[in-house]
N, C-alpha and C positions, 0 to 999 in steps of 0.2 A: 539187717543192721544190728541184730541183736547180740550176735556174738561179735562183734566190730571193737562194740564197747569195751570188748575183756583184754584188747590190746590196750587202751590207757587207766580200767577201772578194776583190775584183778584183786583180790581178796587173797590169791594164794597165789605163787607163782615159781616154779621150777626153772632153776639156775643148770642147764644139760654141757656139760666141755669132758673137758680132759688133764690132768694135771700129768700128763705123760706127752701126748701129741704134738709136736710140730712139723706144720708143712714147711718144705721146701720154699715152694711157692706162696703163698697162701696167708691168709689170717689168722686160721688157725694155731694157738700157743697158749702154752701156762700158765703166760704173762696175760696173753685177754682174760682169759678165762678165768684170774687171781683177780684181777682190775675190777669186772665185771661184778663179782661177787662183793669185793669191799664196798661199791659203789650202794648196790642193792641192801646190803647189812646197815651201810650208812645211813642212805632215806631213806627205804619203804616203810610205811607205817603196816603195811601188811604182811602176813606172811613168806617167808624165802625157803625153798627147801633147794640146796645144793647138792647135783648128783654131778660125781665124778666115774664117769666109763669106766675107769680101770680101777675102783675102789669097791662100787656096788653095783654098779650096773644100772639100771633105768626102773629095777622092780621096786624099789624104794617109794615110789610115787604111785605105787595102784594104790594104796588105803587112803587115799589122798584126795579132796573132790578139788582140783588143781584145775586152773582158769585160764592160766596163760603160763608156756613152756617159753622157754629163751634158750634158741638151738646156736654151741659153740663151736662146729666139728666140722670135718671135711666133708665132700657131698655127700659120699657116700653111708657116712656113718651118720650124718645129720639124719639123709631118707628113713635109715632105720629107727632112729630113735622118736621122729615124727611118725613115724607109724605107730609104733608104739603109743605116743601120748594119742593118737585121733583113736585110737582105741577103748583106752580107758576112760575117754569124754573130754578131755583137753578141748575148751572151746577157740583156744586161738594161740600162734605159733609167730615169734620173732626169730629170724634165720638169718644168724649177723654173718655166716661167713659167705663166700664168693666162691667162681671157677665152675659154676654145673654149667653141663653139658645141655642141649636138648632136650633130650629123652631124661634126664635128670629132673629139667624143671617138668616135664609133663608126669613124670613118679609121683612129685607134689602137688599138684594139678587135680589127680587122679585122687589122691587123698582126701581133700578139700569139696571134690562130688560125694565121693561114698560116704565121709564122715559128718559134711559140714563143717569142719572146723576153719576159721579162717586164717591167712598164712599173709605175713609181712615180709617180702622178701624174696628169696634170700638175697642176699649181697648188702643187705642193711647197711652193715659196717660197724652203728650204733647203734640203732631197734630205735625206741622207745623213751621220751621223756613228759611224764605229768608232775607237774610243779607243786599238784596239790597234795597230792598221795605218796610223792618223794620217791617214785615208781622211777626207774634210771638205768635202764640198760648200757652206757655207754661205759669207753672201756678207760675214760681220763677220769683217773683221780680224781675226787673232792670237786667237780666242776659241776654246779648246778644253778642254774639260774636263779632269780628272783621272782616270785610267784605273782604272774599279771595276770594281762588279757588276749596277747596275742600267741596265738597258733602258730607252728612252722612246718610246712611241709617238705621235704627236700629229697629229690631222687638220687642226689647225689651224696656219699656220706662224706665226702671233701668239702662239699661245698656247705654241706649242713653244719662241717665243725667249724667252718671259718663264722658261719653266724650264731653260733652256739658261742663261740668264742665273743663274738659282737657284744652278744645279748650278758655277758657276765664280766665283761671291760665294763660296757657301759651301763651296767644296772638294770639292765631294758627289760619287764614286766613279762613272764612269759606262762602261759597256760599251757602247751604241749607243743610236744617237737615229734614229730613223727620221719625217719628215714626212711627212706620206699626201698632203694633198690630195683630191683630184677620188674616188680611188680607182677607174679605170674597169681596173684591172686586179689589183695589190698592193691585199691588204684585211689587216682584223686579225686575220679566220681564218689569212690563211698570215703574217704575224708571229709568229701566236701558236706556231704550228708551228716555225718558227723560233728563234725562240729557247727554244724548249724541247728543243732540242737543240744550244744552243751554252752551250758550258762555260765562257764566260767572264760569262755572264747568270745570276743568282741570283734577281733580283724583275724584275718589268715594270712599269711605269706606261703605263696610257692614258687619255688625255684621247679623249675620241669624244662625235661630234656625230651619229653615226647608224651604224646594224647593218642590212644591205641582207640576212646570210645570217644572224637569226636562231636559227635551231635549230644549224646546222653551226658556230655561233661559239660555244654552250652548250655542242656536245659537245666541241670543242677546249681550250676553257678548261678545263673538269672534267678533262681528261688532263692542263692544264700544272702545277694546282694541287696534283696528289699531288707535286712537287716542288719547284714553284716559287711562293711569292705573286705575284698579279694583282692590282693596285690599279688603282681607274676614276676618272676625273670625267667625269660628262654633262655635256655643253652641250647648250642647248635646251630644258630644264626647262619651261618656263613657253612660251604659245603665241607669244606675241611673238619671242620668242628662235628659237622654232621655226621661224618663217616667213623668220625672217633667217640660221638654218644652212643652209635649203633654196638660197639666191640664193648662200651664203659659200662653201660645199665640195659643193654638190648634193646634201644630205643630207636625207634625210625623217628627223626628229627623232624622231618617234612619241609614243605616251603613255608619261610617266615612269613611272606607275604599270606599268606591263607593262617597261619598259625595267627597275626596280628589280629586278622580280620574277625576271626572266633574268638580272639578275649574281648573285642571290643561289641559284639551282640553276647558275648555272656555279660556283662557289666564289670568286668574283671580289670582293675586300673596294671597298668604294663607299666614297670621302669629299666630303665636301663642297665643296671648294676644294683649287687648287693647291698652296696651303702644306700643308696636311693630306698631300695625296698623299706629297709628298716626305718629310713627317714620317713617316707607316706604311711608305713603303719604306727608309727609313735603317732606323729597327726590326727590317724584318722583312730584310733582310740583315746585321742587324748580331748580331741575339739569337736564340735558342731559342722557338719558340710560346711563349703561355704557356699552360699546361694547365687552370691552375682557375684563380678569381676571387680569390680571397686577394692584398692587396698590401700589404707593410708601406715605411714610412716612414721615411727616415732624415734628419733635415736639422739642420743647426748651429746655425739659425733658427727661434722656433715659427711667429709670422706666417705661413710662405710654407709649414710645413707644414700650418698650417689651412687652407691654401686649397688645396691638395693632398690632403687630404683629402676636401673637397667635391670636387673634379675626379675624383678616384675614384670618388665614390659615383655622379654623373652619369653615367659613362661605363658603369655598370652593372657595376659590381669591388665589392668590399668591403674594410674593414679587415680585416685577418689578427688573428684569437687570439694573440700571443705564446705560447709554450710559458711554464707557470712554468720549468723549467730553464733557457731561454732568457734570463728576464728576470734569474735570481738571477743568472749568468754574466755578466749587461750591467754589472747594479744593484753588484754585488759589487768587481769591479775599476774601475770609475768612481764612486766616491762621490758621489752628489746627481744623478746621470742618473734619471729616471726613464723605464724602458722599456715605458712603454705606447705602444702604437703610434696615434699618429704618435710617432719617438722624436727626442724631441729630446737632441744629443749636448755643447748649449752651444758656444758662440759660438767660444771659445778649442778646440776639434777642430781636431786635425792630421790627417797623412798615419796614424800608428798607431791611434790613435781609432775614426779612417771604417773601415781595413780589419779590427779586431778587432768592432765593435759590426756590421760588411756579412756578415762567416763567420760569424758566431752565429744572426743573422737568417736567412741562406740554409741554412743547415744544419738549421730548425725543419721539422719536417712539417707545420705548423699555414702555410706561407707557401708561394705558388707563384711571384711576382718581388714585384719593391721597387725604390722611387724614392727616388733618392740627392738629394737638395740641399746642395750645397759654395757658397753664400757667400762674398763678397771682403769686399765692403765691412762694413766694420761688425763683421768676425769673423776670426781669427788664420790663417784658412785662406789658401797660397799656391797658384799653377794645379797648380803642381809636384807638389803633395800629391796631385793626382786619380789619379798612376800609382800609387799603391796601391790605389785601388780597383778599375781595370785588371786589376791582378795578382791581387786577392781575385776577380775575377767570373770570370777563368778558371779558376781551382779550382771553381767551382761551374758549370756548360756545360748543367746542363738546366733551370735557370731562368734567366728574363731578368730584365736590371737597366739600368734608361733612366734618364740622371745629369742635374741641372737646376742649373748655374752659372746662378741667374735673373740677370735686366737684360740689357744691352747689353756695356757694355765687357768687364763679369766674365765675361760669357759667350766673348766673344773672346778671353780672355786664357786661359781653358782651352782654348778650342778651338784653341789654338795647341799646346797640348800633346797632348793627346786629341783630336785632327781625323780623324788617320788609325787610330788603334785603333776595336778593336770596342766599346766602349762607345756608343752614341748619346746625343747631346746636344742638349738641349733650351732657350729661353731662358725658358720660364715653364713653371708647372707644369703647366697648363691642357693645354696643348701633348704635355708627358709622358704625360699620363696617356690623351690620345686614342690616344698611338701603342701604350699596353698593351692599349689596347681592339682597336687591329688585332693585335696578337700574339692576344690569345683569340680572336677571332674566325678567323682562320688558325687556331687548333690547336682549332675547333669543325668547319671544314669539315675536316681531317686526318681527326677521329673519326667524321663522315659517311662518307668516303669509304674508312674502315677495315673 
């Protein structure tokens, strides 16, 4: 694991392309390899040494105690110049372009036993992103996240930019983004290792289109989840799909049904799509497990509570009993509320309102979290109101509370104020109430593993 680290922690790091090359085919170009560089001069707080093949050649970098190389070039000239760095002591190798053959990827392979050095790749696409070190192999422009707590692992570099892209739409906290590729050497056994030992990661996300080690990725996982949530999406479901991860990243896809059955004895929570993924890891960095099924209901709206309601009962939660003391405390100082759960707190709810009817609710033994709905349109509520509820949910720290400004705009115009707190925010309820389902489901593997 030692040298693991110098693919997200380099001190010094070698930019290798070409400003002559273009494939026919291929990734290889100018154009990455210009992208690639400005991106790197832009964050890294550490050192960059830029080698251009047809400028100096790759001798540039011996006087150099150089940590991690970033290979931009066809197969063949990549092999040579990773030879080269495993030489000079290069502890570890990002290999963003595609197309090796075989016997290509076992050249690297071969490298990786005799030298030790470790090798990301190839077929990356992007390599490489830590949010803290401003370390950014990718080849977009000025795109870099917001420096969080969650992980991204992704073998696919299509589907890593579509959430890369997520994560900088929506603000979403990110500590590292790693693209796998090929995997003929870095897998998600030693990520998973990985970040389970770095302090600036709280949840992981992986997108994976195939598990070559099995048993050895079950027992890693099981270790990461006594502390950390692990959220998946498969590619390759379906056999079609399959036959096209095998040509995509060299991945044998396997049966879903045996793939399902292994995240659920790793502790590993599964969702359905990318959007979901992101939805359960906001959650589950943002809130407390939730311990039991009980969810009560707070919205200024009844409509968008009845359909929150259903979305509960789907996701396999239930309505929460209100405590009668609970309800006379609601019923008593708001006249005409009625505090059956779903509770509707009428249209005209302010900022005092949400946070005195959210402490009554979270303070019942009869409730284990609760879904807030604040309203713009149509109801007296401003964005500015939701920092009470903020303030109400950290007085309460061991149950979780997911807030739903539903639509579009209302929802931006909170998130503009609550983006960066611990609240998560949701734009439909639909949405909320799956990410409660990954909070139980997280504090179902916790009691497994208790």
């Amino acid at each position: 694991m030692t040298n693991i680290k110098y693919l997200f922690e380099p001190k010094k790091v070698a930019l290798i392309g070409s400003s002559k090359t273009r494939e026919k085919i291929g990734m290889t170009s100018p154009q990455l390899f210009e992208s690639v560089v400005y991106n790197m001069k832009k964050y890294f707080k550490g050192k960059t040494l830029t080698v251009d093949i047809h400028k100096k050649g790759s001798l540039g970098i011996q006087e150099e105690k150089l940590e991690l190389s970033v290979i931009m070039l066809p197969p063949k000239q990549s092999i040579q110049e990773a030879e080269k760095c495993a030489k000079i002591g290069v502890k570890a190798l990002v290999v963003i372009t595609g197309g090796y053959k075989d016997a290509q990827r076992q050249q690297l392979v071969q490298l990786r036993k005799d030298y030790g050095i470790r090798i990301l790749g190839p077929n990356t696409i992007m390599g490489v992103i830590n949010t803290e070190n401003g370390l950014n192999t990718t080849f977009e422009k000025d795109t870099m996240p917001t420096e969080g707590n969650i992980a991204v692992v992704s073998q696919s570099g299509g589907v890593g930019a579509c959430l890369l892209d997520w994560a900088c739409f929506y603000n979403i906290g990110i500590s590292k983004f790693a693209f796998m590729g090929d995997k003929i050497d870095v897998n998600d056994v030693n990520l998973l290792e990985y970040f389970n030992q770095d302090p600036k990661t709280k949840v992981v996300c992986l997108y994976i289109e195939g598990i070559e080690h099995g048993r050895e990725f079950i027992k890693t996982a099981q270790k990461v989840v006594k502390t950390k949530p692990v959220v998946a999406v498969k590619g390759g479901i379906t056999q079609e799909a399959a036959r096209r991860a095998l040509s995509h990243t060299a991945s044998i896809a396997g049966s879903d049904e045996v793939f399902d059955v292994a995240l659920k004895k790793a502790g590993i929570i599964r969702t359905e799509n990318l959007e979901e993924l992101f939805d359960a890891a906001i959650a589950l960095s943002k809130q407390p497990p939730l311990r039991g099924d009980n969810i009560a209901i707070i919205s200024n709206v009844g409509g968008p509570a009845i359909l929150a309601a259903d979305a509960v009962a789907k996701n396999g939660l239930k309505l929460a009993s209100l405590s009668e003391t609970t309800k006379k405390k609601i019923e008593t100082r708001y006249v005409g509320v009625d505090a059956s759960n779903p509770i509707d707190i009428i249209a005209d709810a302010r900022a005092e309102r949400y946070a005195t009817v959210l402490h009554h609710v979270l303070s019942d033994s009869n409730v284990d979290g609760v879904m807030v709905i604040n309203m713009l349109k149509s109801c007296f509520f401003e964005p500015e109101d939701a920092l009470a509820i903020v303030e109400t949910v950290k007085k309460h720290p061991q149950k979780p509370v997911v807030d739903v400004p539903a639509g579009g705009e209302d929802f931006n115009l909170v998130h503009k104020v609550l983006g960066t707190s611990n609240l998560p925010l949701y734009n439909l309820p639909e949405k909320a109430a799956k990410a409660l389902k990954a909070l139980r489901r997280y504090a179902k593997t916790l009691e497994k593993l208790e």
